[in-house]
N, C-alpha and C positions, 0 to 999 in steps of 0.2 A: 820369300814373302815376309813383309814385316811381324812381329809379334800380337797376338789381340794383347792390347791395353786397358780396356774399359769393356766389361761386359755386363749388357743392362736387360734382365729376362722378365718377362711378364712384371713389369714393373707397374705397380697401382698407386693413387693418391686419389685420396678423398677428404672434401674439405664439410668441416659442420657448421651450416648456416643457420644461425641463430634467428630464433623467430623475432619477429616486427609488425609496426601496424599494418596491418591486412596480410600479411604472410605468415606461413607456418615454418617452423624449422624445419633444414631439410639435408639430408648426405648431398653432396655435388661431386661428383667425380669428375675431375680434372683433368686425370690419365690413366687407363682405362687396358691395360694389358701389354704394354708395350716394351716389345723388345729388340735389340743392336745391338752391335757390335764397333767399337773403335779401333782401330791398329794405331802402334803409336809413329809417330811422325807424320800422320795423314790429316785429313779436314773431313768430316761428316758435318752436313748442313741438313737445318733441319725447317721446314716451311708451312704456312699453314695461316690460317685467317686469323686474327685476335681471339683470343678466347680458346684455340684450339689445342692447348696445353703445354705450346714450345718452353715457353719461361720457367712452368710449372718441374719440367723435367729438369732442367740447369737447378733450378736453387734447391731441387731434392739431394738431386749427386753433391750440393756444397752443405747440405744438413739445415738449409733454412727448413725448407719443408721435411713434413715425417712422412716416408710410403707407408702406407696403411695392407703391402702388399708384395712379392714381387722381391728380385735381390737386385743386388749391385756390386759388382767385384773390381776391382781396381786391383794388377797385378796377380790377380789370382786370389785378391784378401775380400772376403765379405766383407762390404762396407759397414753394414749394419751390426756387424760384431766387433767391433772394432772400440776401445775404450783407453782414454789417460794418454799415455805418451803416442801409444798407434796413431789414436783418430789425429791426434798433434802432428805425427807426420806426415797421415793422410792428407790434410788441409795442405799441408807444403805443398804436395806433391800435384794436387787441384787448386787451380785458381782460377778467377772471374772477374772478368770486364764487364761495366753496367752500362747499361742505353746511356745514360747521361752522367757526364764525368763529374761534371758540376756539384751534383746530388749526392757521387759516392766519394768525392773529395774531400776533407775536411775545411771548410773555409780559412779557419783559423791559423792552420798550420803553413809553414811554408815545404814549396818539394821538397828541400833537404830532411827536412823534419818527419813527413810522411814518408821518404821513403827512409830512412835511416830506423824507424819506426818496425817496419815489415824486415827490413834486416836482420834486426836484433834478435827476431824470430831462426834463425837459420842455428841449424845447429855448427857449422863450421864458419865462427867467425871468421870475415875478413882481418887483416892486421889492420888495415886502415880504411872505416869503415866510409868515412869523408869520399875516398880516392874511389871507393865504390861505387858511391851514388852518383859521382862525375862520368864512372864508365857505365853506367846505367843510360845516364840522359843520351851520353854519346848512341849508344845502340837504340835511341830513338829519336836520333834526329836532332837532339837539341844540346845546347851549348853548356859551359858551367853557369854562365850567368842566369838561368834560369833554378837553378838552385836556391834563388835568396826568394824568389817571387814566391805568392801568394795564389790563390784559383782563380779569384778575380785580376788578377791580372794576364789571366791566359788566354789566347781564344779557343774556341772549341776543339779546336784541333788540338792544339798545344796540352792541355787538357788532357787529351784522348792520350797524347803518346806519355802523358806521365802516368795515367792510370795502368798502363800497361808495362811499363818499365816500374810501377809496383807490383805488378804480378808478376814481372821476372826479379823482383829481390832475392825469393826462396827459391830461385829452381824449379820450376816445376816441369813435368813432363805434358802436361794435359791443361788445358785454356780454355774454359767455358766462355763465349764469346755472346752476349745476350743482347742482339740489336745494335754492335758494339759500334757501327757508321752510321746508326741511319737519320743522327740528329746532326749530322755533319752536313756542311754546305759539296753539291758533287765533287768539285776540285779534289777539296779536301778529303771528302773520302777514299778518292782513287789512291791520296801517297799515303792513307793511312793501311788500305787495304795490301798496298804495294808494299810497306812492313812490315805487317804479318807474314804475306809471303816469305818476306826476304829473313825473319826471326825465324819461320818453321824450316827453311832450308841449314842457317847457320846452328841452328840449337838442336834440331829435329823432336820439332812441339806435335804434340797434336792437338786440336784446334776441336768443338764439339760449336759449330757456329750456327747459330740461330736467327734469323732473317725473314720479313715479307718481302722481301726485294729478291725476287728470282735471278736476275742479273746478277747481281751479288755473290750468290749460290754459283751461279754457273763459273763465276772466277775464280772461288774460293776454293769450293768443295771437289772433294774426289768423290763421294758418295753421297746422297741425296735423300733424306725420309721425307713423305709428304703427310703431314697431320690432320685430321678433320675429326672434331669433338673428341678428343682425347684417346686418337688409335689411330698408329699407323695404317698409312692405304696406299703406301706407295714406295718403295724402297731397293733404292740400286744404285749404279753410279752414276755419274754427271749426266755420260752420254748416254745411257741407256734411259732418264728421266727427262734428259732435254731434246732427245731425236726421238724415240719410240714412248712417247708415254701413252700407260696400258689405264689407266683409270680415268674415268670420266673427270675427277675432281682435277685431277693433276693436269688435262687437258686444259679445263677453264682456267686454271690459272695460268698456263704456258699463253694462252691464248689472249689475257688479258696484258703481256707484257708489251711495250708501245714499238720495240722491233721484232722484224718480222722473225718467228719461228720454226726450223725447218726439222722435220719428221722423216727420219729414212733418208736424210738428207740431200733430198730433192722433191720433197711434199711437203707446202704450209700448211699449217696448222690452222683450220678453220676458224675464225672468230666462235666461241662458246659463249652463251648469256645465261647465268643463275637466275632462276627466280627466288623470292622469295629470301627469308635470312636463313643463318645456323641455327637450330634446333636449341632448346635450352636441355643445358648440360644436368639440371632434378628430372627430364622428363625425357628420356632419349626416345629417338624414334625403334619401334619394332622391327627387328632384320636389318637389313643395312643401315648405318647412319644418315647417309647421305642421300636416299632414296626420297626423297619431299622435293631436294632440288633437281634431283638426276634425270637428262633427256633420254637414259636410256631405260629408265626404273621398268621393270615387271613384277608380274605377283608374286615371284621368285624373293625379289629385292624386297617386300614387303616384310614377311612372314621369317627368311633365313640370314643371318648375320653370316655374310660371305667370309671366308678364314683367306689371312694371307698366304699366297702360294705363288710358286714357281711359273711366270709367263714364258712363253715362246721368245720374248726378246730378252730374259736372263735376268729381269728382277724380278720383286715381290709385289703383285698388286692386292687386293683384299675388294673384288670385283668380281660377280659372277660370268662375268662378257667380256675379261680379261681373255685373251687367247691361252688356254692352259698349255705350257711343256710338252712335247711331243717326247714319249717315250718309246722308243726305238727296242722290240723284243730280239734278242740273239737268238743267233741262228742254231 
């Protein structure tokens, strides 16, 4: 079995809303107890509606955001104890790809420049750091000639594979990937998706990829969290989230994908329709979160916030009407 990597235990973030006209200030909880585990060399995807705190968890593990909660271990080292030259390494050792390349580009700069940039960062210089950045582009696809270019002159794609051959300047073992295809035209995301692949097999990365495109998820990931208002409700592998899913929420969304999805692998998944929106994150609903939209709510789901536990098909659902684990007493 591979090594755990990344281990992320009741992890909280809460952000403080400032009062405005006609609002009061207010705590917002973002993320909300959440915990996983990474192996390194593998892919954990992570899915869930806007708002439901996927982004929220990447830019904490990278220090943009502060937990208010909860740890984070990398390697076995508390993230959060971590200071001066550590957290310097730690940053190498995590890196992140952003929705749009354009944004976390520098305009100004050209590739050679950015990535030569992020190099310099490494504690084991290259001898020549030029000859570097050419075997950089090469492992994404792109030529020397792209070294003199500018962002505007790249297309989206082109783009994408330098941002990413910046995050392999320092090494790192672990790729926060946050939406990292889904401003990409389809073509293109398939050969960018088909890179990562093929970086996690040559490097053996491990990938923490964040996605509303289930598809995506299902190509990527070995393991699968599903989010709803700031707490896991769903977590196991590919096939255990893409053929047996045990939570109503996880259904509607498998359900809402435009091919068809097969359960048990010979049972489609019934069309699911939500009513109503996501709950606002100052004012959670009582007991389950998701019980306002839920076909299957009872008074059960009103009153008791259902804990994640062990289903009969071998993941974690956070559902009262999940099928529990059948435990088997010796004889």
């Amino acid at each position: 079995m591979s090594a755990v990597l990344l281990e992320v235990d009741d992890l909280e973030v809460t952000f403080r809303r400032s009062a405005g006209p006609g609002r009061k200030a207010a705590s917002v909880p973002a993320v909300r107890g959440v915990s996983f585990q990474l192996e390194a060399g593998t892919t954990l995807g992570i899915a869930g509606e806007s708002g439901s705190g996927k982004s929220t968890i990447a830019r904490t593990l990278m220090g943009i955001n502060k937990p208010s909660g909860g740890s984070m271990r990398l390697n076995g080292s508390d993230v959060g104890a971590l200071r001066g030259r550590e957290l310097a390494q730690y940053r190498q050792t995590m890196q992140m790809i952003f929705q749009d390349p354009y944004d976390s580009l520098d305009p100004r700069m050209k590739v050679s420049e950015t990535l030569l940039e992020a190099i310099k960062l490494r504690k084991d210089k290259p001898a020549s750091p030029l000859a570097e950045v050419y075997q950089l582009l090469d492992k994404v696809g792109l030529s020397k000639s792209f070294a003199s270019r500018r962002p505007r002159e790249l297309s989206g794609g082109q783009r994408q594979r330098v941002s990413i051959a910046r995050a392999l300047c320092v090494d790192p073992r672990l790729i926060l990937c946050d939406e990292a295809v889904s401003a990409l035209d389809v073509s293109v995301r398939a050969q960018v998706l088909n890179l990562l692949k093929d970086l996690q097999e040559d490097l053996g990365l491990a990938y923490l990829f964040i996605s509303h495109d289930l598809s995506t998820l299902r190509f990527m990931a070995d393991y699968v969290g599903i989010m709803y208002l700031g707490k896991i409700v769903e977590l196991g592998t590919r096939d255990e989230i893409f053929e047996r899913p045990q939570h109503p929420y996880t259904r509607a969304l498998l359900s809402a994908v435009p091919e068809p999805v097969v359960v048990d692998r010979t049972v489609r998944l019934p069309r699911v329709r939500l009513t109503g929106e996501p709950p606002s994150s100052t004012n959670p609903p009582t007991g389950c979160s998701f019980h306002p939209r839920c076909p299957l709510a009872q008074e059960v789901c009103r009153t008791t916030a259902p804990a994640l536990r062990m289903t009969s098909s071998g993941q974690l659902a956070a559902c009262h009407f999940a099928e529990p684990e059948q435990v088997v007493a010796e004889a």
